[in-house]
VOMI-144765 format. One line per field, with one value per residue: residue number from 1; residue in three letters; z negated, y negated, x of N, C-alpha, C, O, CB in turn. Coordinates in Angstrom, 1 decimal. Glycine has a CB too. Layout:
// VOMI-144765
seq	c(NUM	...) .
type	c(ALA	...) .
n.zz	c(Z	...) .
n.yy	c(Y	...) .
n.xx	c(X	...) .
ca.zz	c(Z	...) .
ca.yy	c(Y	...) .
ca.xx	c(X	...) .
c.zz	c(Z	...) .
c.yy	c(Y	...) .
c.xx	c(X	...) .
o.zz	c(Z	...) .
o.yy	c(Y	...) .
o.xx	c(X	...) .
cb.zz	c(Z	...) .
cb.yy	c(Y	...) .
cb.xx	c(X	...) .
This chain:
// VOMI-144765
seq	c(1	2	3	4	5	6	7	8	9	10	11	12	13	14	15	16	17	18	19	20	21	22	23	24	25	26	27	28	29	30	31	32	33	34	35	36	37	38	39	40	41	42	43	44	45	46	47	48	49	50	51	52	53	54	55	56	57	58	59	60	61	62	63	64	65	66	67	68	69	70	71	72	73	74	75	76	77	78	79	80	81	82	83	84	85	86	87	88	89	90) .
type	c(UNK	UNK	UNK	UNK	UNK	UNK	UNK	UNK	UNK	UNK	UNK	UNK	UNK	UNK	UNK	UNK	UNK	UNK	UNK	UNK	UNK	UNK	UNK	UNK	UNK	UNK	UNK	UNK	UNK	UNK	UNK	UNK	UNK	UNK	UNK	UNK	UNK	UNK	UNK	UNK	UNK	UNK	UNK	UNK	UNK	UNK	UNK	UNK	UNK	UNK	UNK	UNK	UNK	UNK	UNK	UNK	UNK	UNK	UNK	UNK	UNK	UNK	UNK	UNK	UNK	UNK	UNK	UNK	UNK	UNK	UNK	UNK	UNK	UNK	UNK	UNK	UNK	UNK	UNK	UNK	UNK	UNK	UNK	UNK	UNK	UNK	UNK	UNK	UNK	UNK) .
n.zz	c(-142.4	-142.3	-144.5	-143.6	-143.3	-141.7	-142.6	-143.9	-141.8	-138.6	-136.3	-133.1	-130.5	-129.0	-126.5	-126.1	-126.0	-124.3	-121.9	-122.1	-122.4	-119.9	-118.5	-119.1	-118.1	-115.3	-115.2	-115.8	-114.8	-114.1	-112.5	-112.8	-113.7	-116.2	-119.4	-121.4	-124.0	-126.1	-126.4	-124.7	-121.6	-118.5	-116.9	-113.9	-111.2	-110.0	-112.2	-114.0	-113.9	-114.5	-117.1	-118.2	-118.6	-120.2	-122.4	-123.0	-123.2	-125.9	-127.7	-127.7	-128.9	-130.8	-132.5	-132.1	-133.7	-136.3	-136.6	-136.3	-138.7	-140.7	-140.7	-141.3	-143.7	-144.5	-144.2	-145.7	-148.5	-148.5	-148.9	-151.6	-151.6	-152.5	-150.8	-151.8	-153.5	-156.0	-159.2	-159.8	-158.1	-157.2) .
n.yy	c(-94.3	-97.2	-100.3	-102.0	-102.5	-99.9	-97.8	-94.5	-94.0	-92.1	-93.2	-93.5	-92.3	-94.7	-94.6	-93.0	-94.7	-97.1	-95.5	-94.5	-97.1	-98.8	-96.7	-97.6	-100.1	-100.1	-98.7	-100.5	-102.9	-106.1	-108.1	-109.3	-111.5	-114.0	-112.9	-114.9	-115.2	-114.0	-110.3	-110.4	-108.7	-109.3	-111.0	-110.6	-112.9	-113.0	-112.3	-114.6	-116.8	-115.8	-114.5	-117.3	-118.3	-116.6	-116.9	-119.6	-119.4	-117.6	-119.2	-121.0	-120.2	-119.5	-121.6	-123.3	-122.0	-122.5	-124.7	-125.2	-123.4	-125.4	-127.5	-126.5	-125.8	-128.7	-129.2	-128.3	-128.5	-131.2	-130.8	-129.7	-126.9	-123.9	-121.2	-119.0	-118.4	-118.7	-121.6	-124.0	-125.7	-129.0) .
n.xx	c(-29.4	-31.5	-31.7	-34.1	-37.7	-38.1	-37.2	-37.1	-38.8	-39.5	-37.1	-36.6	-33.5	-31.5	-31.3	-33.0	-35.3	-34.7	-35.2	-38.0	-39.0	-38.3	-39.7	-42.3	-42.4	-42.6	-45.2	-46.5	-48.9	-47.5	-48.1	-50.6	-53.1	-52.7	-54.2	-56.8	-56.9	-54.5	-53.9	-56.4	-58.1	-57.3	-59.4	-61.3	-62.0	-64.3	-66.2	-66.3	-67.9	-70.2	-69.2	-68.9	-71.4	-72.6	-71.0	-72.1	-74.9	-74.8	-73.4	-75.2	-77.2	-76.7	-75.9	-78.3	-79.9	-78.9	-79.4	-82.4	-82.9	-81.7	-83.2	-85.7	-85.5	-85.1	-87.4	-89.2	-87.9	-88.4	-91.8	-91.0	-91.2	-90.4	-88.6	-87.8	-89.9	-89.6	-89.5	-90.8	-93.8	-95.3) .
ca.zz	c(-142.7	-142.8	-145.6	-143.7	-143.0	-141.0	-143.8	-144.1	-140.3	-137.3	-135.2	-131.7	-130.8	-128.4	-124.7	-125.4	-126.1	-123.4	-120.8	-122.8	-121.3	-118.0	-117.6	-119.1	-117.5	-114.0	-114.4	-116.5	-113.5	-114.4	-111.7	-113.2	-113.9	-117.7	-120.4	-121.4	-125.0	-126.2	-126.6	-123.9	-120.4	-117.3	-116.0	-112.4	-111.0	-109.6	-113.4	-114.6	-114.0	-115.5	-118.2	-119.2	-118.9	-121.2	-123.4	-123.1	-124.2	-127.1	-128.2	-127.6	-129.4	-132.9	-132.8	-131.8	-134.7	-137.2	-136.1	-136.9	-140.6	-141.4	-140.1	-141.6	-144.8	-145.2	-144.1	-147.0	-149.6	-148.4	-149.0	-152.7	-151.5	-153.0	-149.8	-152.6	-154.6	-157.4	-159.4	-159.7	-157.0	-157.3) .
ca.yy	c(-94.8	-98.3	-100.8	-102.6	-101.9	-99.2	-96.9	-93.2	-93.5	-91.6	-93.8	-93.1	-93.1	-96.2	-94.0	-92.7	-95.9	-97.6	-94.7	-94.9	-98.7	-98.4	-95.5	-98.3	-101.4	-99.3	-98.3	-101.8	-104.1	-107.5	-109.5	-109.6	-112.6	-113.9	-113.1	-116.4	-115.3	-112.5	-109.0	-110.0	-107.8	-110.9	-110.8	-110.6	-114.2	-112.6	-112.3	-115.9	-117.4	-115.0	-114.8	-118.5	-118.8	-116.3	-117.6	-121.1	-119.2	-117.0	-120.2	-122.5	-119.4	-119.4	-123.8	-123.7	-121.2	-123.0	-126.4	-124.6	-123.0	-126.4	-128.5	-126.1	-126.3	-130.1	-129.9	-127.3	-129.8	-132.5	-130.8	-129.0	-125.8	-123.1	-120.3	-118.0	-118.0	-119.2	-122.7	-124.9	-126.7	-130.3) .
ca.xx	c(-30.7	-31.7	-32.5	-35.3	-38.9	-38.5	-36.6	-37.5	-39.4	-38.5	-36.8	-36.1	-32.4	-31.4	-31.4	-34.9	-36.1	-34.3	-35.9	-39.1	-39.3	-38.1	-41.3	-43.1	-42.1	-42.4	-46.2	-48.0	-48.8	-47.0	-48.8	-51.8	-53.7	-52.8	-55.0	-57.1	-56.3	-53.9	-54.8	-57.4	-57.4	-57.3	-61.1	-61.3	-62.4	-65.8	-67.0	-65.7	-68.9	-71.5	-68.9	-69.3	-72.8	-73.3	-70.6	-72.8	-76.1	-74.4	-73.4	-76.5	-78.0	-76.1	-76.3	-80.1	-80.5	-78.5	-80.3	-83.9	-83.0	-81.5	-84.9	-86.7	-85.1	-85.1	-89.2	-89.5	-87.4	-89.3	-92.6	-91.1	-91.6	-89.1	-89.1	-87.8	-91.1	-88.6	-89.4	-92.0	-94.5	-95.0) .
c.zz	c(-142.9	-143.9	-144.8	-143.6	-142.7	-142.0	-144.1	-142.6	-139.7	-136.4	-134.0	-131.5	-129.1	-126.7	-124.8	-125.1	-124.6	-122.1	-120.9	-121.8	-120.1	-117.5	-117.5	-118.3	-115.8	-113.7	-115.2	-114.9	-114.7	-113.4	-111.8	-113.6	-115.5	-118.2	-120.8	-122.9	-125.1	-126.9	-125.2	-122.6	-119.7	-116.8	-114.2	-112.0	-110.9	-111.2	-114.0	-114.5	-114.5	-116.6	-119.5	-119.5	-120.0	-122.8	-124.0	-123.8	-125.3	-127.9	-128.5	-128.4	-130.8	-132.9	-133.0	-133.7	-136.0	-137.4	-136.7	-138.2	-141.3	-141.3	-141.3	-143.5	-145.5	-145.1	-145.8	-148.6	-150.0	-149.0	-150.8	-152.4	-151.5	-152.2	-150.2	-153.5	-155.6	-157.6	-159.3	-158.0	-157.5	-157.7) .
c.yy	c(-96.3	-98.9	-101.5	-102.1	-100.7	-98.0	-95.9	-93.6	-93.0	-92.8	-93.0	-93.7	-93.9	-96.1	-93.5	-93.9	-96.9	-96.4	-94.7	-96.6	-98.8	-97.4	-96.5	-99.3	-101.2	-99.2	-99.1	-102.6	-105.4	-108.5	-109.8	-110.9	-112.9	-114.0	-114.9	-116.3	-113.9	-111.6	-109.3	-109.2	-109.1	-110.1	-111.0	-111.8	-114.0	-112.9	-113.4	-116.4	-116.5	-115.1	-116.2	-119.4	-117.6	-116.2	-118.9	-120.4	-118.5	-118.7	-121.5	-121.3	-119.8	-121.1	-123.5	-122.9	-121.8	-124.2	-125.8	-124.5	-124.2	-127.5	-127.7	-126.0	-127.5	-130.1	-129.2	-127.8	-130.7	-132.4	-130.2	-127.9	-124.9	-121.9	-119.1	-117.2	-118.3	-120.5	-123.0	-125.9	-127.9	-130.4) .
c.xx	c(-30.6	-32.3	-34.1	-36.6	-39.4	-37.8	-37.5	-38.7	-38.5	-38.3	-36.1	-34.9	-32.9	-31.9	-32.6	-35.2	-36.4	-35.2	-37.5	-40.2	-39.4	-39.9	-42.1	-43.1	-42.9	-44.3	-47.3	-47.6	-48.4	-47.1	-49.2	-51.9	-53.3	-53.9	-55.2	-56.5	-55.2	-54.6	-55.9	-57.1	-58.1	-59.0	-61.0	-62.4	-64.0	-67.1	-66.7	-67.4	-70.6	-71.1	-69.3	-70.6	-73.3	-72.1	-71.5	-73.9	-76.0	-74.4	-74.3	-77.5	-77.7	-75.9	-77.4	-80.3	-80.0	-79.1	-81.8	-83.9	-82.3	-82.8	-85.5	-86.5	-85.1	-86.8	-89.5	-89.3	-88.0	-90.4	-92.3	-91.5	-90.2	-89.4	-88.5	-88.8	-90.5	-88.8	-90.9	-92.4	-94.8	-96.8) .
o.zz	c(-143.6	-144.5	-145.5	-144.1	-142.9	-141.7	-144.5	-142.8	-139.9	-135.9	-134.0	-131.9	-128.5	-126.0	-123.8	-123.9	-124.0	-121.2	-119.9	-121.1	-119.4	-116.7	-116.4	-117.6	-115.3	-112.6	-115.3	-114.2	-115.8	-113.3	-111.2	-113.9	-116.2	-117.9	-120.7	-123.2	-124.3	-127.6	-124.6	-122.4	-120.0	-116.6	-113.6	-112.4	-111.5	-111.2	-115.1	-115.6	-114.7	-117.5	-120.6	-120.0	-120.7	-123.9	-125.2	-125.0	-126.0	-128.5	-129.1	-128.4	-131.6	-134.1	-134.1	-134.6	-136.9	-138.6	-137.9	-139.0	-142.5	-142.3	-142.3	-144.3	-146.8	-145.8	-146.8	-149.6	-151.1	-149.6	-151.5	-152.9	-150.8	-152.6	-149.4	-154.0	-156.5	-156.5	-158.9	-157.2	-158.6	-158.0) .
o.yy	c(-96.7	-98.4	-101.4	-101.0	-100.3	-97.0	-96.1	-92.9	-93.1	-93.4	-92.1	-94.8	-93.8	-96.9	-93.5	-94.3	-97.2	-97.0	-94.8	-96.9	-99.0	-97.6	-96.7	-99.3	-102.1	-99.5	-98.7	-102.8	-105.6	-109.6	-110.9	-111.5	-112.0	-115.0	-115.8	-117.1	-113.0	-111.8	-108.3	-108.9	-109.7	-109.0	-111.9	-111.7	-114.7	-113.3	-113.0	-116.2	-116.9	-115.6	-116.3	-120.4	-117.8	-115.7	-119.3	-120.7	-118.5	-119.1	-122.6	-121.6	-120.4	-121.5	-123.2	-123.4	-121.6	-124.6	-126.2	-125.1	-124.1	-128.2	-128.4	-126.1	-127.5	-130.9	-129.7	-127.7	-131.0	-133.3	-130.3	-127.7	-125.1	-121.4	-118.1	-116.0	-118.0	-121.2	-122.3	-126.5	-127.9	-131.5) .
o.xx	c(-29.7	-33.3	-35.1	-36.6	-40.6	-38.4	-38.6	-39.7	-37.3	-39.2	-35.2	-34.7	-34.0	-32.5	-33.3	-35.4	-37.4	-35.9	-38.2	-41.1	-40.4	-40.7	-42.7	-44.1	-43.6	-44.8	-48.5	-46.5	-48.8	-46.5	-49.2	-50.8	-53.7	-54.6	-54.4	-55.6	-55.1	-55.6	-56.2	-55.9	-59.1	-59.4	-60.4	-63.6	-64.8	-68.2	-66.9	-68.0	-71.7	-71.9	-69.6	-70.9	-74.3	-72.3	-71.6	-74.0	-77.0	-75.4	-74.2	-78.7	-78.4	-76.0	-77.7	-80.9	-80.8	-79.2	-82.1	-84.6	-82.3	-83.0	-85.8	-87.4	-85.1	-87.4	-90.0	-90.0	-88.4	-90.8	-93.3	-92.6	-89.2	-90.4	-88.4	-88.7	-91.3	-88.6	-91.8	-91.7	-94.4	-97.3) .
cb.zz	c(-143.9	-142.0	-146.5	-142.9	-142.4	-139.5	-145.2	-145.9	-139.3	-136.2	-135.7	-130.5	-131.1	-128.5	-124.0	-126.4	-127.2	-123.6	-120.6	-124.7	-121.2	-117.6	-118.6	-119.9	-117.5	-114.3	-114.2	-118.9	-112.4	-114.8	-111.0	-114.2	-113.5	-118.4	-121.5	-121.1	-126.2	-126.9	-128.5	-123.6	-120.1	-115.4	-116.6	-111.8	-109.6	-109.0	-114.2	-113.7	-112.8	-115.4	-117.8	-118.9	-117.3	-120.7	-123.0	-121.6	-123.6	-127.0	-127.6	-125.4	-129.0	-133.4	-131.5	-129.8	-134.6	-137.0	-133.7	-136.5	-141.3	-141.0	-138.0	-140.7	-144.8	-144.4	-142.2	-146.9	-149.4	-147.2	-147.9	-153.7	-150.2	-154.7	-148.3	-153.1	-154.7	-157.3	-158.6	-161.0	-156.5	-155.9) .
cb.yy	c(-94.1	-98.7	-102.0	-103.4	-102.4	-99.5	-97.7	-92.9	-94.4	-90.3	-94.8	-93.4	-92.1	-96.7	-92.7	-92.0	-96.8	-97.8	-93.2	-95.3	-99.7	-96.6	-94.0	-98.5	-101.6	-97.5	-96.7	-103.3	-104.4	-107.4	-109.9	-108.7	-112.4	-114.5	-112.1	-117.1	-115.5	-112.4	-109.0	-111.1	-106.0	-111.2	-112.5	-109.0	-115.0	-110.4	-111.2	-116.8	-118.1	-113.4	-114.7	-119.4	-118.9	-114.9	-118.0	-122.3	-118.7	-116.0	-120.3	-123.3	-118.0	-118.3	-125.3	-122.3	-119.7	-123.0	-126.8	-123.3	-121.3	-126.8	-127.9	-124.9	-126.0	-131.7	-129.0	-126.1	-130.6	-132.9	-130.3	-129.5	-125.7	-122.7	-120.6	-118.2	-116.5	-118.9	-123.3	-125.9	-126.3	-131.2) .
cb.xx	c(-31.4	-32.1	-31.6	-35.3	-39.2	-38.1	-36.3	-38.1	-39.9	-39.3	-36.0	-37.0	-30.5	-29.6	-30.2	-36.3	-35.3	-32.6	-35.4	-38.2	-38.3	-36.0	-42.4	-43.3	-40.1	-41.4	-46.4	-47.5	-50.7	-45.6	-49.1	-52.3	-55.3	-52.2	-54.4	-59.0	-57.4	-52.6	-55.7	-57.9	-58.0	-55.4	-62.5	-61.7	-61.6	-65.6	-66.8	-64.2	-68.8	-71.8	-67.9	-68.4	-73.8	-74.0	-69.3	-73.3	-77.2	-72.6	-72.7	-77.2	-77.9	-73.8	-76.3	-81.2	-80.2	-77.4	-80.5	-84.3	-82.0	-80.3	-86.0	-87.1	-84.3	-84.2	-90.7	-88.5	-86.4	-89.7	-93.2	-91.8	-92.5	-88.8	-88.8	-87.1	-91.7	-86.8	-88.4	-91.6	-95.9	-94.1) .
């Protein structure tokens, strides 16, 4: 038994492992396109541009919306208006 991490697991001995791989190695395609980040699965080129237009409006969504409740927060300051109903009016 080992001291490190893996102590009191089943470990697989060395020749499964090693045949274990080989099955694997054999039936992941390794030509594929790389992932843009890891963990991702490669997108097929066809969907790249729908993709990043609706990356651009996710994104021009959560700004735009952050841009508004800050506006609307300094007009609200400006005027002394507490949009909790909490505090005093001027």
């Amino acid at each position: 038994m080992r001291d490190d991490d893996t102590a009191g697991e089943a470990v697989l001995p060395a020749p499964v492992r090693d045949h274990l791989g080989q099955q694997l190695r054999g039936v992941l395609t390794t030509e594929s396109d790389k992932p843009q980040f890891l963990g991702d699965d490669p997108v097929p080129d066809a969907f790249a541009p729908q993709l990043r237009k609706l990356e651009t409006r996710l994104k021009t969504h959560e700004e735009g919306t952050g841009a508004v409740e800050d506006a609307l927060d300094r007009i609200l300051d400006a005027l002394g208006v507490n949009p909790d109903g909490k505090g005093t009016q001027p």
